[in-house]
C-alpha positions in Angstrom: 88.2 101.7 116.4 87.5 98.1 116.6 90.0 95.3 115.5 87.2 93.9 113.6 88.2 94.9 109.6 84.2 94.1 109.1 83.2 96.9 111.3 85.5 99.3 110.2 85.0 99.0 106.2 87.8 100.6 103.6 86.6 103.6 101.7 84.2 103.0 98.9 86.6 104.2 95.8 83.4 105.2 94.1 82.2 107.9 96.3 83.3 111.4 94.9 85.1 112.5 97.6 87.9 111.8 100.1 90.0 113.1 102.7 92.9 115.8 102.5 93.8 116.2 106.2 90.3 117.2 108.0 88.9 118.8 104.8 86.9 116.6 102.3 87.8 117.1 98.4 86.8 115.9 95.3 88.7 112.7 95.0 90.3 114.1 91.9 91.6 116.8 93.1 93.6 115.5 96.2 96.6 114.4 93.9 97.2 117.7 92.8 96.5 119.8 96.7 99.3 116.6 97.9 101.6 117.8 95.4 101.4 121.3 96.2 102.0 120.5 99.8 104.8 118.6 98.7 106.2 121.4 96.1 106.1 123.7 99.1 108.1 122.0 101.8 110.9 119.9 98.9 113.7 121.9 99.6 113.2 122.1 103.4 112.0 118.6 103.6 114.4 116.9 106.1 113.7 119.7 108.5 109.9 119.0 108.0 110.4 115.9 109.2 113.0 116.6 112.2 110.1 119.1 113.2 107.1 116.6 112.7 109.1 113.8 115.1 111.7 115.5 117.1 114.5 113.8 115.1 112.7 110.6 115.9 112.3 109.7 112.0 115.8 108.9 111.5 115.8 106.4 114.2 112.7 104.8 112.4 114.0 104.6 109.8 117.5 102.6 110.5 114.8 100.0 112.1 113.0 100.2 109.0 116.0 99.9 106.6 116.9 96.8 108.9 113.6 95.6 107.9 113.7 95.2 104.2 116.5 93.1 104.8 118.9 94.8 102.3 120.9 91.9 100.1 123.3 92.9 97.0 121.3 90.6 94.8 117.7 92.1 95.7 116.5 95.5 94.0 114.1 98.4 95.8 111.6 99.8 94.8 110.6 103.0 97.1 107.7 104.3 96.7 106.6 107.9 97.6 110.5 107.8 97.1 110.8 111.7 98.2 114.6 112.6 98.7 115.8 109.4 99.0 116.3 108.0 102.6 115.0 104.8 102.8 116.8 103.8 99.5 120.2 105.6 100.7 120.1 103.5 103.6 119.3 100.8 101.6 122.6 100.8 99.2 124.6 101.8 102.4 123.8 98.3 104.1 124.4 96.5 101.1 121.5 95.9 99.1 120.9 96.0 95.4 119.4 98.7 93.1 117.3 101.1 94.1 114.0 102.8 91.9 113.2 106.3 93.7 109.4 106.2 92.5 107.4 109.7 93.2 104.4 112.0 91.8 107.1 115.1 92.8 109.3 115.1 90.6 110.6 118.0 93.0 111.0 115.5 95.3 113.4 113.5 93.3 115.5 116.4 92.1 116.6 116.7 96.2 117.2 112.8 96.0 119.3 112.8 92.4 121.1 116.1 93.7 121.8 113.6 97.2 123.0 110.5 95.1 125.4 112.7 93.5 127.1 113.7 96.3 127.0 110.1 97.7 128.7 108.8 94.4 125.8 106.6 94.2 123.9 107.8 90.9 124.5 104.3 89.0 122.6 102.5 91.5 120.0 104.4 92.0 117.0 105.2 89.3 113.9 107.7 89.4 110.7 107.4 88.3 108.0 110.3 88.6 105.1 107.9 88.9 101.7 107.6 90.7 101.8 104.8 93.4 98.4 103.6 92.2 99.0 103.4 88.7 102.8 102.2 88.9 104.6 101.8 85.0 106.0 98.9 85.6 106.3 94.7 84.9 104.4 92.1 87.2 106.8 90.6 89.5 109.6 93.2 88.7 111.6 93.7 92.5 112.4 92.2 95.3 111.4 94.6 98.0 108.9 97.1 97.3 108.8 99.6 100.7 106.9 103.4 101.5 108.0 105.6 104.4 105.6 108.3 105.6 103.8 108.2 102.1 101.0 106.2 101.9 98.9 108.5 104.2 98.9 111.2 101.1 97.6 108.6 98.6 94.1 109.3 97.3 93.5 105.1 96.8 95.4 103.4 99.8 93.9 100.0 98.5 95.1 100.4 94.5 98.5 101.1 96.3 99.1 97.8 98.0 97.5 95.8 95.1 100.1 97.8 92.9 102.7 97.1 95.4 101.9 93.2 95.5 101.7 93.1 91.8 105.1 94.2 91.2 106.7 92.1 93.9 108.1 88.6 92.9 107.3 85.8 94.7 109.1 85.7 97.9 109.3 89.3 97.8 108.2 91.6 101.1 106.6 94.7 101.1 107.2 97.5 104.0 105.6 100.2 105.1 106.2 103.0 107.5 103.8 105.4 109.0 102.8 108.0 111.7 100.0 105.2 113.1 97.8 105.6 116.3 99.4 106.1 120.0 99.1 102.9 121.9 100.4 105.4 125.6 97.4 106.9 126.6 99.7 109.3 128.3 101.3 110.6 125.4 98.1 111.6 123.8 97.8 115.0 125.0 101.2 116.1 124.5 101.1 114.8 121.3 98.1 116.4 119.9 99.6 119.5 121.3 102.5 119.1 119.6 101.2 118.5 116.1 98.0 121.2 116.1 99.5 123.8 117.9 103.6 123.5 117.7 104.2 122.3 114.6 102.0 124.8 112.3 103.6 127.9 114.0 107.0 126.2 113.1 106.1 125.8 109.9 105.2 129.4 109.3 108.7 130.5 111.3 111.0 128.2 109.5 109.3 127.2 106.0 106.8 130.1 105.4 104.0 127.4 105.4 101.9 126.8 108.3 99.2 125.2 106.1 101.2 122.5 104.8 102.4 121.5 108.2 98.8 121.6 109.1 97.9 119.2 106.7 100.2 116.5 107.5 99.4 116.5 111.1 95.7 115.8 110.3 96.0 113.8 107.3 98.1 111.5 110.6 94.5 111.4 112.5 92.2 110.5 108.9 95.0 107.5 108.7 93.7 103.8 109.2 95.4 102.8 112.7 97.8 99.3 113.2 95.1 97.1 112.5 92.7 98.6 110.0 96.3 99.0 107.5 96.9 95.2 108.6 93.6 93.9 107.3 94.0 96.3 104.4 97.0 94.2 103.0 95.5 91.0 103.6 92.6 92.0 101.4 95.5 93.1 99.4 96.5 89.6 99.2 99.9 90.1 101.3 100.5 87.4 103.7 101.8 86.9 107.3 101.1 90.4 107.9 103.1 92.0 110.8 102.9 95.3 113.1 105.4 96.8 114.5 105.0 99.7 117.1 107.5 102.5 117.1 107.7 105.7 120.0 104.5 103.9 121.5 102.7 103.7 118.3 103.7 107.2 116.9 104.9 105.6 114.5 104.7 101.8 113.2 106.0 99.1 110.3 103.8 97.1 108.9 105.6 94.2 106.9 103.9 91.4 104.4 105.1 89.1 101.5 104.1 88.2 98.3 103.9 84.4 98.4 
């Protein structure tokens, strides 16, 4: 794919369809299959991901707390919130309030039973709310951050405008994703790995090979490091930034609201 955002164009939101893994589906109709998918694998969720990256995720993830830049004055809001990691590790380096935001609310009943037993309940709120349509103030947080979320969103672009609109000035938006291998010599081994691995694992430990499926090849359909990049600047973020992780398994993008 070429570096060029003008020779690799964003989706046309008007067409009727769109992408759910390798399948196309009426663009209406890929909120609810996400959901299910989602549904399915909630209580198992943290084992999804161990399977999906080794154990890797949790590394990314300390990186991607670092990141955000956590500050006891500054509030979170995590999008695509799920059971609660990035904002966990938020509060536990010292930031400010956290708002879980999801479309499963299953999701969040994980990350309220989690806060409980972290005695962190008071800091941390939940919305069940879709990413593109987001209920809340212009220029309400401080952060506004998505870990391994935006890939399942039917409108990537209405995301980052919604996560720019909500930001106050100064404010930085972060995301981190399963992105495009930059080591040629990990490409086989990781296609292996995620078409022909991972789904048997799913049907061993969750009973669901075709979720598992899905998020492997809704991975491929994803824009790569710099299609995303030029995405938030047409987003209107500024002094975009890419950072590979595991050789581009996995990468944060980073850009502020100025």
């Amino acid at each position: 794919m070429s570096d060029n955002p003008a020779m690799n164009p964003a989706p046309d939101p008007r067409t009727d369809d769109t992408d759910f893994g390798f399948r196309r589906v009426a663009r209406g109709e890929k909120a609810g299959l996400v959901r299910g998918v989602f549904d399915s694998v909630a209580p198992r969720y943290d084992l999804m991901n161990d399977l999906m990256s080794l154990g890797v995720h949790r590394a990314w993830k300390r990186v991607f707390v670092t990141a955000l830049d956590p500050r006891p004055r500054d509030t979170l809001l995590d999008l695509a919130g799920g059971t609660g990691d990035i904002g966990f590790g938020w509060l536990a380096k010292g930031g400010g309030p956290v708002l879980l935001s999801d479309v499963n609310a299953s999701m969040l009943a994980v990350a309220q039973e989690r806060a409980m037993q972290r005695a962190v309940v008071g800091d941390v709120s939940l919305l069940v709310a879709d990413a593109e349509r987001l209920p809340l103030p212009d220029r309400a947080v401080d952060r506004v951050s998505i870990a391994f979320g935006l890939r399942n969103c039917t409108d990537k672009d209405a995301v980052l405008r919604e996560a720019r609109r909500v930001l106050k000035p100064g404010g930085r938006f972060c995301c981190l994703e399963f992105s495009r291998v930059q080591v040629a010599v990990l490409l086989p081994l990781y296609d292996a790995w995620s078409f022909r691995v991972l789904p048997r694992l799913g049907r061993a430990v969750a009973k669901d090979a075709d979720s598992y499926q899905y998020l492997a090849e809704s991975i491929r359909t994803f824009p790569d490091q710099a299609r995303l990049a030029a995405m938030m600047r047409e987003a209107g973020f500024a002094r975009v930034s890419v950072r590979n992780l595991s050789g581009g398994i996995a990468a944060i993008h980073a850009g502020w609201r100025l």
